[in-house]
N, C-alpha and C positions, 0 to 999 in steps of 0.2 A: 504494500500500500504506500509506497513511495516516489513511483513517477506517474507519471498525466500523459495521455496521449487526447487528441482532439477526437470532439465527436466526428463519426459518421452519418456516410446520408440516410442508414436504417436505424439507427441509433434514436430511442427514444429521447425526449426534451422533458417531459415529468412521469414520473413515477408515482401513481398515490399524489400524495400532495407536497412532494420534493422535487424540486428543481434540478436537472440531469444537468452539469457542468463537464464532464471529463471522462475518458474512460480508466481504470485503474487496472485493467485485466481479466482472467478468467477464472473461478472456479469452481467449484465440483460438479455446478449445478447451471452454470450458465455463466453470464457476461456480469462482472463486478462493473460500477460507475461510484462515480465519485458525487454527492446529493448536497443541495442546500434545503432544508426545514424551512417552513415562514418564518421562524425567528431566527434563522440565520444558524444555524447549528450545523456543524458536518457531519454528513453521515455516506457511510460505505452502502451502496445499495445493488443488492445482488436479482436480478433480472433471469427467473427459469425457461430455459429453455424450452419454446414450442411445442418440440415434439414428448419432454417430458408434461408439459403443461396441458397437454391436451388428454393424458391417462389420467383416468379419474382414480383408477389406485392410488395413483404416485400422489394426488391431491391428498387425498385422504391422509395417507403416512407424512405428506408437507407439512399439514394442519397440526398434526398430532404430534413431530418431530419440532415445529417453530414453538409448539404452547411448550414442549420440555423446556428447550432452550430459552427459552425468557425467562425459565424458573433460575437462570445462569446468573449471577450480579457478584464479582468478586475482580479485586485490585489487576489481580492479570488475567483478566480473561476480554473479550471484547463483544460484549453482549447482544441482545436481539433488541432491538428497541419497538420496535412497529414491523408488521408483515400485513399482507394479504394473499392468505396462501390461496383464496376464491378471484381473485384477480384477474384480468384478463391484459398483462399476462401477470403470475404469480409473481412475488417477490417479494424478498424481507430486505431490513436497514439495520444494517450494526454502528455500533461506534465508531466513528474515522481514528485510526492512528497513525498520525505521521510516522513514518515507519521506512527498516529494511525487513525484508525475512532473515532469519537465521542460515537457509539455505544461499540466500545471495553473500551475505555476510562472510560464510565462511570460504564461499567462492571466492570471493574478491579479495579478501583480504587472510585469508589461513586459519589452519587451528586456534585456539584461545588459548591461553593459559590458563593452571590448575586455577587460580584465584578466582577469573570471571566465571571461568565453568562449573563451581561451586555456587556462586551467588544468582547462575542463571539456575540452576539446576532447581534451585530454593523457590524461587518465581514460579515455576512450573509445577512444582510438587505442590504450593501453596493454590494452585490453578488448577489443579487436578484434586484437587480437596474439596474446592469449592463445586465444582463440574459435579462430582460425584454423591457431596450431600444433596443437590439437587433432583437427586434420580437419576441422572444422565453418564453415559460413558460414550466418549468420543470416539473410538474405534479407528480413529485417523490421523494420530497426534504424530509429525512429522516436520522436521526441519523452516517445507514453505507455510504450516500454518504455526508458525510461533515466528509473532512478530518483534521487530525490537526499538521498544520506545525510552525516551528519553527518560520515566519515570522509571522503566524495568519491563518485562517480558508482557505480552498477551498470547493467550491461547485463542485462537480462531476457528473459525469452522464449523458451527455446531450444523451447519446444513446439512450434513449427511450423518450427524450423530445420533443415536440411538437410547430411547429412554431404556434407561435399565431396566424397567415391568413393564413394557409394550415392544418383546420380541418378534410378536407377532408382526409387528410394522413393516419387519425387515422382507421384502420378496422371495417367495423361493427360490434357493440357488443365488442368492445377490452376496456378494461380497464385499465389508467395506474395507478399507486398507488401502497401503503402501506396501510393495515389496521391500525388504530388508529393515521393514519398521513395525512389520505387524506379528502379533505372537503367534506360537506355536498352535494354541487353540482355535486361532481365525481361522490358518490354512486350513487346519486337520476337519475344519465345520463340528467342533465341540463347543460345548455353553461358551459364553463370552459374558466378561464381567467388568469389574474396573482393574480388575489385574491386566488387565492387557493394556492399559494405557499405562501403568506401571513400567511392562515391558518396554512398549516404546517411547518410555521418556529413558530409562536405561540405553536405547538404541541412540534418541538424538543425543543424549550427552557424550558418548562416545565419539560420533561424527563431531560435533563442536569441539572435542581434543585432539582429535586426530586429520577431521578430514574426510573421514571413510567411516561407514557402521561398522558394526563388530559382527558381521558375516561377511563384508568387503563387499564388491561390487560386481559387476556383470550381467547375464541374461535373470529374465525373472527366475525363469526354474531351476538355476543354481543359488541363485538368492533364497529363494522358499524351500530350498530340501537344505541347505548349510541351517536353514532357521530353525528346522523340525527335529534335525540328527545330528548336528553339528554343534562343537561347544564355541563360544563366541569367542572372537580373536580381542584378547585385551592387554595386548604383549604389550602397546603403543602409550598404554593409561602411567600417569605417575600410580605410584600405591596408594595413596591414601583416596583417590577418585575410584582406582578399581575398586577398593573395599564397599563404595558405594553402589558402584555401577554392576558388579557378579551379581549380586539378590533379586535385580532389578531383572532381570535376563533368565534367571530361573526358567526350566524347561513346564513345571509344572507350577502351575499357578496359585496354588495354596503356598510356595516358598518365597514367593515375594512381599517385600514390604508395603504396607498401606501407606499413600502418603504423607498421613502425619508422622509415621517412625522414619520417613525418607528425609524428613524433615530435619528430625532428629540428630540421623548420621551425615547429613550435609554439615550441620552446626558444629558435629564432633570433628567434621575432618578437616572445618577449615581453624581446626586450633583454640576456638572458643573466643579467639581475638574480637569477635566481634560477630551478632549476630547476623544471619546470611540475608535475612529478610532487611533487617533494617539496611543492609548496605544497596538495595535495591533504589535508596532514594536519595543516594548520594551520586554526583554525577559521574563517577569513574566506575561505575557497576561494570562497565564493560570495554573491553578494550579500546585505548584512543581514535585508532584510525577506524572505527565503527561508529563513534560516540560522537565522531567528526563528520561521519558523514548522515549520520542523524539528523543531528542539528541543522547541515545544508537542507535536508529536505523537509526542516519545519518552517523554514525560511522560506522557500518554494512551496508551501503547500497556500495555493487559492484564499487570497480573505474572503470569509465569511459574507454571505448575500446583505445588507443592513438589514434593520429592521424594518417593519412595517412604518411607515410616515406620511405629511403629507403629501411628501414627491411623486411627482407623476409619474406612473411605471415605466419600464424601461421600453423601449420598440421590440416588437418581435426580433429583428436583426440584433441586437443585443441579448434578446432572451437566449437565443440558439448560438452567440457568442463561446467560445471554450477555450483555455488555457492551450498554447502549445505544447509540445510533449518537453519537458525536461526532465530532466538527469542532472544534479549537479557534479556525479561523480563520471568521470571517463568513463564509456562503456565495454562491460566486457561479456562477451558470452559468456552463460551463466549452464548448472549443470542441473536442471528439474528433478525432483524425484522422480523413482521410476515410476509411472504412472500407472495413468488413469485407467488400464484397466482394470487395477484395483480401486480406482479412487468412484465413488460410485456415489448415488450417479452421474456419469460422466459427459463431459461434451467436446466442442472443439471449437479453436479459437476461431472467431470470427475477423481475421487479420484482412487487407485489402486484399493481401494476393488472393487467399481464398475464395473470398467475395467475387474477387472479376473472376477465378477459374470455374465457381459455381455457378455463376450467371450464364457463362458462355456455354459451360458443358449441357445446363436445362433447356437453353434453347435448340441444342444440337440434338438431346435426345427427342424433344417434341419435335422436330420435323422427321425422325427416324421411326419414331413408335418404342419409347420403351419395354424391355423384355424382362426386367425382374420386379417384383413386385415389394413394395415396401411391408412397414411393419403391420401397419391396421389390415395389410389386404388379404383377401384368402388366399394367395399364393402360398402366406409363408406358415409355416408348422413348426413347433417347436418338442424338440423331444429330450423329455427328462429322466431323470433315475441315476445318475451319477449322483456321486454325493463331494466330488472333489473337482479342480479345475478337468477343464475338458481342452486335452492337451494337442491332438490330433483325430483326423476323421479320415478317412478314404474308403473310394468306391470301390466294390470288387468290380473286375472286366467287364460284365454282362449288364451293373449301372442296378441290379437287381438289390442290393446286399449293401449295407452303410455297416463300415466301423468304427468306432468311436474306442479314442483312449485314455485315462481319465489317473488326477493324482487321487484318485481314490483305491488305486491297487486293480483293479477290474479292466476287461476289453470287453464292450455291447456291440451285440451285431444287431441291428436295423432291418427292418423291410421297407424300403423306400416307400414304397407303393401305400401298402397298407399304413405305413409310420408308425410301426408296432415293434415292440422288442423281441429279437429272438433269440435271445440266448444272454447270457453272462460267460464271459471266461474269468474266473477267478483263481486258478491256480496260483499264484503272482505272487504270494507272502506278505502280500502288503505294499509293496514297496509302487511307486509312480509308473505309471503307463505314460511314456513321453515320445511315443511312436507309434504308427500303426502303416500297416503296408499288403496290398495284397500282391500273389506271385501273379502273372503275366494272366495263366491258365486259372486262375480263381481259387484254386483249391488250397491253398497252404496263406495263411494270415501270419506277417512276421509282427512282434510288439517291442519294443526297445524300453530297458528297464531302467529305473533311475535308482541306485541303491543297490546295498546286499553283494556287490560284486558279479551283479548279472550284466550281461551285454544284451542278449535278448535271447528270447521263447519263440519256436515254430511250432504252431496251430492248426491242426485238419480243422479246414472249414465247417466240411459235411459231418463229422462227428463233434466236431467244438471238443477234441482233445489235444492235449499235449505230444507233438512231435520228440519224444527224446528226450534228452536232460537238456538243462540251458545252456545256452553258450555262454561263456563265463570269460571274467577279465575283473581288469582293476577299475574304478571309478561306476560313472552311470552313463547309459547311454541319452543321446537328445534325439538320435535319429537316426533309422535306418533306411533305406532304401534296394528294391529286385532290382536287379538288372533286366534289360528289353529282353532276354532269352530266358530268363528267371534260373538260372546256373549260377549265380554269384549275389550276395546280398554285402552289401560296403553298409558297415556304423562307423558312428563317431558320437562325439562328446564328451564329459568334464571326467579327468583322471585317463583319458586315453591321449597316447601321444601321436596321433594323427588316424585317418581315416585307416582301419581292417575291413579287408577284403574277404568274406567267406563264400568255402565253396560248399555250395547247400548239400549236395549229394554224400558230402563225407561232416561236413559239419566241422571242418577243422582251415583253422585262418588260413590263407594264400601267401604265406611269408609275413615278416616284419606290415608295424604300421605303416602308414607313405607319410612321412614327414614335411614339414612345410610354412603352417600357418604357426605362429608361435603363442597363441593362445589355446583356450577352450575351443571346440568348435560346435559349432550348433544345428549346417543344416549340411547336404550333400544329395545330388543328385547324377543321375546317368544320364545323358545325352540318349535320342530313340537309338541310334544305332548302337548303341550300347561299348562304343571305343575309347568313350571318353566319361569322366565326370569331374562332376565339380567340386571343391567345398568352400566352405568361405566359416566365419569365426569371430569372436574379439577381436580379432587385431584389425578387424576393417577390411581386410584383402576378401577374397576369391580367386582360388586356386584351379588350374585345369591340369586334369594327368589322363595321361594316357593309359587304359586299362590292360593292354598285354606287355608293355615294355615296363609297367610303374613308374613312368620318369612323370616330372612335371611338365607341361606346355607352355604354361603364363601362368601372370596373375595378372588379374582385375582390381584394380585400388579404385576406393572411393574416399571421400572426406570424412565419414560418419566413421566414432568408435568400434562398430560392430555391424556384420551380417549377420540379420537372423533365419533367412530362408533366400533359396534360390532355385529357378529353376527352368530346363530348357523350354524353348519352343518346340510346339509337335515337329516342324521341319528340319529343327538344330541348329537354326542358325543362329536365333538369339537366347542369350541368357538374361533374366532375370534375377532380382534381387531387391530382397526389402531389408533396409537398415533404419538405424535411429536411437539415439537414446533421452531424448527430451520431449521437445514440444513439437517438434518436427520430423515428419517420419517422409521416408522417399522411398522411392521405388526407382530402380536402376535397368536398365538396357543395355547389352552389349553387342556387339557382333563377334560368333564364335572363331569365325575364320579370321579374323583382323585384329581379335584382340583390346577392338578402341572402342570407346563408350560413344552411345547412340543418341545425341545430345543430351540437353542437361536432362537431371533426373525429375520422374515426375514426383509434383508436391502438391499437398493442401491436407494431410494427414494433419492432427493435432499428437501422435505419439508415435513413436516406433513403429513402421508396420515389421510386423513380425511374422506376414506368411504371406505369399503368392502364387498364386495359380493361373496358368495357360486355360484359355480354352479348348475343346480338344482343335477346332480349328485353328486356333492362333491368332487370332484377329481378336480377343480381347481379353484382358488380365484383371484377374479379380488380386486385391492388397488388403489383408484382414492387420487390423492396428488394436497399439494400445489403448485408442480413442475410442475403444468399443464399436467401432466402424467398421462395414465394408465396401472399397471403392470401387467401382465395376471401370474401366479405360478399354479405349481403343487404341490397337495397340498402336496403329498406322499412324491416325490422325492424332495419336500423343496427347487425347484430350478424354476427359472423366467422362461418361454415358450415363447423363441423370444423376439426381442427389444419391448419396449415400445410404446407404442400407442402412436402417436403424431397429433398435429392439431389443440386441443384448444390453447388459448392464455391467459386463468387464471385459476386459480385453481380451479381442479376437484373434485368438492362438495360432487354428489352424483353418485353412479353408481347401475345397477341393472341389473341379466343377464332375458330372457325372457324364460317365462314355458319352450319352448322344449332346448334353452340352442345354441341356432344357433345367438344368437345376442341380443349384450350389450349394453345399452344403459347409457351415461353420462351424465348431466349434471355440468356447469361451471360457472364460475363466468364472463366468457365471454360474456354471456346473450344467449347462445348457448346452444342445443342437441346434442348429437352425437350418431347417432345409425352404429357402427359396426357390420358389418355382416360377418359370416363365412365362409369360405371354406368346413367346414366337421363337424360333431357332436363335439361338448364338449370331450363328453365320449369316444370316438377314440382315440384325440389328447391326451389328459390326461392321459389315460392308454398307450398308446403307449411310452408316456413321462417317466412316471414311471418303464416301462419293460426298455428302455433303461438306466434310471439312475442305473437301480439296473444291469445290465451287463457291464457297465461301468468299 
């Protein structure tokens, strides 16, 4: 809540009875503005999104989640003051605080020392005291919503937070969270209390010393299996913060401290010199070059509208008047939580780019005829019974047979048609379904395991049993993939040190791993002729090797931290690739034979996309994101086909269209399927798309 950008031309001018001066940003729920009160008061005014505003659920749980949150009124927290969750559109108003986040904060300027990060830790725990005798438990207490003001911390966000005795609110299969901020209980979908904002204030204190949480960073499903199994990294803490910060972290939630005993052990470790809270309102609470740039942006923050008087009101051109965007501080890219597929419910930023590439794509799809159908229409069907994220889906051959893979331990198989379950595969131990794959011929389902020291399990379709013992290694797998003649199945991911090549018939690796990318790796596919494949990873690149020789052929660099999926065209000649790790998610184009990127990447994602799909003709790529989205593109005309798919409620893992190309199915972190169905061929729509780009 600390810089100002200028309204736009869809940008509402009042809200209720607040005057819309600025825009502030985005979040959980929709577009944040910056609000003058008739009496000149500032206020943060949060503006819901359309398409959630228009479910009469999500109304309901608005209503019922905005009356908790008013019950909120304590020194650091930043309160509801007025809503209309009946509104057309919905929207509440918090308290404005001249402000950075904690998350830019520590971008900009580094870890904290033990000192401040004691006296923030005090703020928060006194903030999560107050949150929690009110009924209420945040479930999304994370870096961007703890704000940092000149008097000491606020906690934000009660828009997506949860009365503690109206569980019911929460939708089925919704999730609210932050990856590497959220507890063991959230993933695992067991009770959720106020220990779990315990947990993740143990998580943000870590980040504010160090820089990084205490499960480090990377793709989401390494972040969410280090959270569940893994002990937290706190090599980096002085001692006397870790002694604070282990209890905090506890794997089972009766071992954590409540935050008045957290309270306690803050006071004991910073020495008793002086109490933590009271140093909250002294100006040096927090590191100078923070405190410095604070102050710039109370300086910068908008005077207050006057009061009512006898002056004659202002002209319309002055009413719709708005502050330019500043920043008193140099700007720097900045590194978002991972997001919004957990952050729930979620949206996407409405930036100009977006704006002109949505405007242009709607008109392109209404002179073509749209072919997928959105959330309210009877196209789309949703299939549930996971109880954990829904990590990957794929069609068997025949387009007959949906698989679904799930951090719930299980593989479901689907009947498209009917959209009925047919089966569970459970044999798993438990551990993550982070793959799922069928062989060429349909009959054999490969699963790639996250945990336990499995690589993955081979599945008779027709019986739903277990192929063998597992194929076994070190670490967990993210993803497998058949080969076009289904003789050879290639994994990869975290603890393996480059893609293995198996040969199905014996069941035993093809030599050493093929070395290359020097991170984790997350996605890997086979070219149709089956001579080559891909991988791509953390470190940003995509890799091509050749499948009889195992040499490398190239690599593919992009700008973004990390590939999360890639994959070829039916013809081979282009490769795909979704990356991203903030607020900006891309989708990438290559040429396989040349090696060179096929202009610049497509954008208008608000998070990571983190899976892509060809159609089976090639003429258009569906990009499933963190933004709970999915974007349908043409691939020719390099332009989106119609709004955005909407309807999940977390980020959209895995997506896959079916053999004839009439319906896409996603998977989500929502614990949901979603199988979109069309109006007309693929191949219509997409060339129709393309003849008009090109007369355009």
């Amino acid at each position: 809540m600390g810089t100002f950008e200028a309204l736009e031309a869809g940008d509402p001018r009042r809200v209720g009875r607040y005057r819309i001066v600025a825009r502030l940003g985005v979040g959980g729920m929709g577009r944040v503005y910056l609000g003058h009160s008739p009496g000149g008061r500032l206020l943060a005014v949060k503006v819901v999104r359309p398409e959630l505003a228009e479910d009469g659920e999500f109304r309901r749980r608005f209503a019922r989640e905005v009356a908790a949150a008013r019950r909120v009124n304590g020194a650091f927290t930043a309160g509801v003051v007025d809503a209309d969750p009946e509104g057309s559109p919905a929207w509440l108003a918090t308290v404005y605080v001249p402000s950075l986040s904690l998350r830019e904060a520590v971008d900009r300027h580094g870890p904290w020392p033990q000192e401040h990060v004691l006296v923030l830790g005090a703020g928060l725990a006194e903030g999560l005291e107050v949150i929690h005798a009110a009924g209420v438990v945040h479930r999304d207490l994370k870096p961007s919503n703890v704000l940092l003001a000149a008097d000491g911390p606020r906690v934000i966000d009660f828009g997506i937070s949860v009365a503690s005795d109206a569980s019911t609110l929460t939708r089925t299969g919704m999730l609210v969270g932050s990856p590497g901020f959220m507890s063991p209980e959230q993933l695992t979908g067991q009770p959720v209390g106020p220990a779990c904002d315990v947990f993740a204030l143990g998580a943000v204190l870590t980040f504010t010393a160090t820089g990084v949480g205490p499960f480090g960073s990377g793709s989401v499903h390494g972040l969410n299996f280090r959270t569940v199994y893994e002990e937290p990294d706190l090599g980096a803490l002085p001692p006397a913060l870790r002694a604070v910060v282990a209890p905090c972290l506890a794997k089972e939630s009766d071992r954590r401290p409540g935050p008045g005993r957290l309270l306690d052990q803050l006071a004991e470790a910073a020495g008793g010199m002086r109490a933590t809270t009271h140093a909250l309102t002294e100006a040096d609470w927090m590191p100078e070059a923070i405190s410095r740039t604070v102050r710039l942006r109370i300086t910068a923050t908008p005077s207050p509208a006057p009061r009512p008087g006898p002056t004659p009101a202002p002209s319309s051109s002055q009413q719709q008047s708005a502050p330019p965007a500043i920043d008193p501080v140099p700007s720097k890219p900045t590194k978002p939580d991972p997001p919004g597929p957990t952050e729930l419910p979620s949206t996407r930023s409405l930036t100009r780019r977006r704006l002109l590439l949505g405007l242009g794509a709607t008109g392109l799809a209404a002179s073509t005829g749209y072919f997928l159908t959105g959330d309210a229409a009877a196209g789309t069907h949703t299939l549930t019974g996971h109880t954990g994220f829904v990590y990957s889906v794929a069609f068997s051959p025949d387009g007959k047979t949906l698989a679904s893979g799930s951090g719930d331990g299980t593989v479901r198989l689907w009947d498209v048609a009917a959209r009925k379950q047919l089966g569970v595969l459970t044999d798993l131990d438990g551990y993550w379904v982070t793959s799922v794959a069928f062989s060429p011929d349909g009959k054999t389902l490969a699963s790639g395991n996250y945990g336990g020291g499995y690589i993955m399990r081979l599945w008779d379709v027709a019986t739903r049993k277990l192929l063998g013992a597992p194929l076994t290694g070190s670490g967990g797998t993210a993803t497998v993939a058949f080969s076009p003649d289904g003789e050879t199945i290639a994994s990869a991911g975290y603890g393996e040190s480059g893609v293995r090549l198996w040969d199905v018939a014996t069941r035993k690796p093809l030599g050493p791993p093929l070395n290359g990318n020097s991170k984790a790796l997350t996605t890997v596919a086979f070219s149709p002729d089956g001579k080559t494949f891909a991988s791509g990873g953390e470190d940003g690149t995509v890799r091509l090797w050749d499948v009889a020789s195992r040499k490398q052929l190239g690599v593919f660099t992009n700008r973004d931290p990390w590939v999360h999926s890639v994959m070829f065209s039916p013809d081979g000649r282009t490769l795909a690739g979704g990356s991203g790790d903030g607020e900006v998610g891309m989708v990438w184009l290559w040429d396989v034979a040349t090696r060179k990127q096929l202009g610049p990447p497509l954008t208008g994602h608000s998070g990571a996309v983190v899976s892509v799909a060809f159609s089976p003709d090639g003429k258009c790529l569906a990009s499933g994101s963190n933004d709970t989205t999915v974007w349908l593109w043409s691939v020719a005309a390099r332009k989106q086909l119609g709004p955005p798919l909407t309807g999940h409620s977390g980020a959209v893992v895995s997506v896959a269209f079916s053999p004839d190309g009439k319906t896409l199915a996603s998977g989500s972190e929502d614990r949901t399927v979603r199988l979109w169905r069309g109006a007309r061929s693929l191949a219509t729509s997409a060339s129709a798309a393309t003849t008009a780009a090109a007369t355009s």
